[in-house]
C-alpha positions in Angstrom: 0.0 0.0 0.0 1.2 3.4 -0.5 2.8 5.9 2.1 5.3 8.8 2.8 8.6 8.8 5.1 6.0 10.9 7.4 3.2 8.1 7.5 1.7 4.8 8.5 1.3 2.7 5.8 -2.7 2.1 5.0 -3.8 -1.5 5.8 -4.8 -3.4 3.1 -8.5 -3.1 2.4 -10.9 -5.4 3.4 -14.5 -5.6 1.8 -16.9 -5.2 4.6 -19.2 -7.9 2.8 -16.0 -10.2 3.6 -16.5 -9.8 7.7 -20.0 -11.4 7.3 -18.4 -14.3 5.4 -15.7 -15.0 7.4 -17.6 -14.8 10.7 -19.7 -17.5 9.3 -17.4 -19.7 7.4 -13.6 -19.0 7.4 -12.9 -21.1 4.3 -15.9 -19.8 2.7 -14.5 -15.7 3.0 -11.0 -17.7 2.4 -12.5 -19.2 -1.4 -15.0 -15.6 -2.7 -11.3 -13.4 -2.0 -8.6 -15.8 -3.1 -10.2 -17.7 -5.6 -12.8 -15.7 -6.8 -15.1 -18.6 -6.0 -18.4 -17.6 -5.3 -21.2 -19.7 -6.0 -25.0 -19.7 -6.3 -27.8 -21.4 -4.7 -31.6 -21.0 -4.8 -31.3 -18.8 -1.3 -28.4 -16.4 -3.0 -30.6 -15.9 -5.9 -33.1 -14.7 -4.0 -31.0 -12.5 -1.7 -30.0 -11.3 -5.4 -33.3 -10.4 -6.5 -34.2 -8.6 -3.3 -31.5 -6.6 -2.8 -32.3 -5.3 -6.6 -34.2 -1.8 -5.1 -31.6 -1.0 -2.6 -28.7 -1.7 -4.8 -29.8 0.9 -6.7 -27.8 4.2 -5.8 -29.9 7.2 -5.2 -32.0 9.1 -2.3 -35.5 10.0 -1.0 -36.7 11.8 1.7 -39.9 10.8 3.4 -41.9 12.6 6.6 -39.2 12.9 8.9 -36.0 10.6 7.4 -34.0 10.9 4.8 -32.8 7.6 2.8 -29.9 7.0 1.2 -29.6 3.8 -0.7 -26.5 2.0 -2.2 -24.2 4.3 -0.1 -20.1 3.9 -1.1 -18.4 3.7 2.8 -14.9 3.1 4.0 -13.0 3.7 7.2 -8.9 4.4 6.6 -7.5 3.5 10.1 -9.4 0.3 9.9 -8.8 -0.3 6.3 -12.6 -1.1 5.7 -14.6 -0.2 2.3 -17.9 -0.9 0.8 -21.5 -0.3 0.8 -24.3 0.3 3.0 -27.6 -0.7 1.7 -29.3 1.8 3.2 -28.7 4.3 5.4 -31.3 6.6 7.2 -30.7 10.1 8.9 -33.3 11.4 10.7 -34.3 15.1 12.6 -32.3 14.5 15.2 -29.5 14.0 13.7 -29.3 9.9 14.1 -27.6 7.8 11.5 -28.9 4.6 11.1 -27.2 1.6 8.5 -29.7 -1.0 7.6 -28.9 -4.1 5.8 -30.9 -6.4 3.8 -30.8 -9.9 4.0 -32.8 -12.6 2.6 -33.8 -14.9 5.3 -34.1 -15.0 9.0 -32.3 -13.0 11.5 -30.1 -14.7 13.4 -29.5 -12.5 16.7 -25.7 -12.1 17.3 -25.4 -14.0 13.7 -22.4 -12.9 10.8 -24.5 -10.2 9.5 -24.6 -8.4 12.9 -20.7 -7.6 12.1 -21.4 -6.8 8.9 -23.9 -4.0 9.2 -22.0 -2.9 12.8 -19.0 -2.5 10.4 -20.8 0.1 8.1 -21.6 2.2 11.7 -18.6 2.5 12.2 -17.4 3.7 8.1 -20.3 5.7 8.5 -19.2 7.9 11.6 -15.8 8.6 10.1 -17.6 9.9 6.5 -20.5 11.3 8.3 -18.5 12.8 11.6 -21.2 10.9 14.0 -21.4 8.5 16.7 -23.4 5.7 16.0 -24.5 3.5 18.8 -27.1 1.2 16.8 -27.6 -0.2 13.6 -30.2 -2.3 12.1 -30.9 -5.6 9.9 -34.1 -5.9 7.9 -34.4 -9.6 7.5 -37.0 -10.3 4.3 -37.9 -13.7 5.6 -39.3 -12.0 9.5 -40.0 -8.9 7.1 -39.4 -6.5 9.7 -36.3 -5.2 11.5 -33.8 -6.4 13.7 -30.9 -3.7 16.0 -28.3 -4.7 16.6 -26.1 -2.7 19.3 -22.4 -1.1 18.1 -21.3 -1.4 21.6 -17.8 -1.6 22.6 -17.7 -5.6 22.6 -19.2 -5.5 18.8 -16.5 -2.9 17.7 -14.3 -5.2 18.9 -15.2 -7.8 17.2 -15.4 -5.9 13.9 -11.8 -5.2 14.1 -10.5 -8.8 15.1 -12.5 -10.1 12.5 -11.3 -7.4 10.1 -7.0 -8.4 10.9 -8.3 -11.9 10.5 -9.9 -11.2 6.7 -6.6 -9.3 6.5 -4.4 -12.1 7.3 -6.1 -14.5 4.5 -5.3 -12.1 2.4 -2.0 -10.8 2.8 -0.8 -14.4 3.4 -2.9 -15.8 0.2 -3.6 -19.5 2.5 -7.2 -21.2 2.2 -8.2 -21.3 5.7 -9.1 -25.2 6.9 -12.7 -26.4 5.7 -15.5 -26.6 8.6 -16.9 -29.4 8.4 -19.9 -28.9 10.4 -23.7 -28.0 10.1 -22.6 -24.8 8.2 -21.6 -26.7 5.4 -25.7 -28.2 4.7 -26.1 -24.2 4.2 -23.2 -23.1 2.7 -23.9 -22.2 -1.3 -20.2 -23.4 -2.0 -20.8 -26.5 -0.3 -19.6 -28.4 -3.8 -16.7 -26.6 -4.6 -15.0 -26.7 -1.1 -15.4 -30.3 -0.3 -15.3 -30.1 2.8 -15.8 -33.6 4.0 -13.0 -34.5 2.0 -10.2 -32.0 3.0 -10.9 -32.7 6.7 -10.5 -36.2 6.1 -6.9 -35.1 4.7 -4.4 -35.0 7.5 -6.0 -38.6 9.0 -5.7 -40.4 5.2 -2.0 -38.6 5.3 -0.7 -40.0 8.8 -2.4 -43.7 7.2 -0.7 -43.1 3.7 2.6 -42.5 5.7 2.4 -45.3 8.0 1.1 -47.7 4.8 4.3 -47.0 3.0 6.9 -46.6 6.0 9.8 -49.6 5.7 9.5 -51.8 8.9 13.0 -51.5 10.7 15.7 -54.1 10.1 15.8 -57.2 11.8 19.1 -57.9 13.4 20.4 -61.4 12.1 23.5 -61.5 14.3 23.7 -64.3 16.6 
């Protein structure tokens, strides 16, 4: 990244989308921004379709709040960019991010770092504290907040360094192998049955092919 004899170097950016994908799935973050593997399922399709009207760049202003839809965000300490779905400001002067989502709200879930991480690229464009955000979950059609409280700004930044790690380093992160993967669009691609399998069929290859020591013929 670039800098001057006088400056910190800028952290390497990390999508904001990529916090929500990591906090689930690791590997899964690990595949969309090393590999460029992202892959669709009935449920992504419809998050697609969805998010069609918010994705759309542009403003309106109803009684009381203002809207601003597919809003470009970033943070430069934290080395965070992307956009916010939507973002409201109301009289008082209160900022509020919401993000879309498809299904059901998940309280504490990935998606709760996600839209906390657009608080806080919103204060540093907008010059506000934010102390809440909120998700609208399409499948409980209504909305969720979710607190930006000391412990989930936290957690936005250690997830952030971890993104940042994969990334810098350019190393698949280990598959899950769990209930996440029954979910998990990408399910096919990152076999994950198989690789964590890998290091046990290893140790058995080894000891398979390992010469048995010398027997020792003197009387």
């Amino acid at each position: 990244m670039s800098t001057t004899a006088t400056e910190e170097p800028s952290p390497w950016p990390v999508p904001l989308s990529a916090l929500e994908h990591y906090d689930y799935c690791p590997r899964q973050a690990g595949l969309i921004l090393l590999e460029d593997a992202y892959a669709e399922d009935a449920a992504t399709v419809r998050g697609t379709l969805a998010h069609r009207r918010v994705h759309d760049p542009g403003q309106e202003t109803r009684p009381r709040v203002r809207t601003l839809r597919a809003l470009p965000v970033w943070h430069d300490a934290l080395g965070l960019t992307g956009v916010c779905d939507v973002v409201e400001i109301h009289p008082d002067g209160t900022v509020l991010p919401v993000e879309h989502k498809s299904g059901s709200y998940r309280p504490g879930g990935p998606a709760d770092v996600q839209v906390a991480a657009q608080a806080i690229c919103l204060e540093q464009r907008m010059g506000t504290r934010i102390e809440s955000a909120a998700i609208y979950a399409m499948a409980d059609r209504r909305r969720h907040h979710v607190a930006v409280d000391h412990a989930m700004r936290e957690r936005v930044i250690r997830i952030a360094g971890q993104v940042r790690r994969v990334l810098t380093e350019s190393a698949l992160p280990p598959p899950a192998a769990d209930a996440r993967c029954r979910r998990c669009s990408m399910h096919t691609g990152c076999m994950p049955k198989v690789l964590a399998k890998r290091p046990r069929y290893e140790r058995l290859l080894g000891a398979l092919f390992t010469p048995a020591p010398e027997a020792d013929f003197d009387d």
